[in-house]
N, C-alpha and C positions, 0 to 999 in steps of 0.2 A: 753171709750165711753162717747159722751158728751149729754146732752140733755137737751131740751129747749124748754118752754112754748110760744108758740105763739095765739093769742085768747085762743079758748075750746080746742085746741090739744098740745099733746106732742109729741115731735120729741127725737130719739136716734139717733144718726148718728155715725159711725166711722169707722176707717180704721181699717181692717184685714189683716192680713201678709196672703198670697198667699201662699199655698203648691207645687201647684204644677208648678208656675214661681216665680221666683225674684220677687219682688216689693207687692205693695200694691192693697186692691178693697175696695170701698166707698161701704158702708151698712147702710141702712136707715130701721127702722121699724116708724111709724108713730099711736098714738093713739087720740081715739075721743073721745066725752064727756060723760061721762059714770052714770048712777042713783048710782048706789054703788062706794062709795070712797075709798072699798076695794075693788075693778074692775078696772081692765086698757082695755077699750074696742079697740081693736088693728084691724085699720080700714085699714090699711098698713103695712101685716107680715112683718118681719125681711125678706130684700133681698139685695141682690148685687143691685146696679144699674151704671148706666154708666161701662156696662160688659165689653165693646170693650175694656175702656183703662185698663192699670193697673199704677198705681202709684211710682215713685219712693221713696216714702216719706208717713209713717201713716198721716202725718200731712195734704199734697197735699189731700191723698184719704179721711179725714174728709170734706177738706174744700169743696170738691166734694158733700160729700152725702149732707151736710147741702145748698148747692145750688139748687141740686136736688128738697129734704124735700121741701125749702120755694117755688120752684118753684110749686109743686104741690099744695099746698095751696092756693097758689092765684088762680087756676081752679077749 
């Protein structure tokens, strides 16, 4: 799992092995800026995203979620 300060937020992004097909899914959880610095205030749960595809590669389904992640940040 990699994850990466962009402004006030932090992003996890990473590729999970699939159970129940071959291949990989992009996972993105997303946090905001939070009064306690022992708080991660998690503004975007842990979820699959771009569900339709599946990955052949952890590395393909990371570089997915963190496309995702920075997409969302910019709206």
């Amino acid at each position: 799992m990699a994850t990466e300060t962009i402004g006030d937020y932090e992003i996890e992004y990473s590729g999970i092995h699939l159970a129940d097909v071959e291949g990989w899914g992009a996972f993105v959880t997303i946090f905001g800026p939070s009064r306690n610095p022992m708080h991660r205030n998690e503004v975007f749960p842990h979820q699959r995203v771009a569900v339709e595809t599946v990955f052949r590669t952890e590395g393909e389904a990371e570089q997915e979620a963190r496309r995702v992640a920075l997409t969302m940040l910019k709206h």
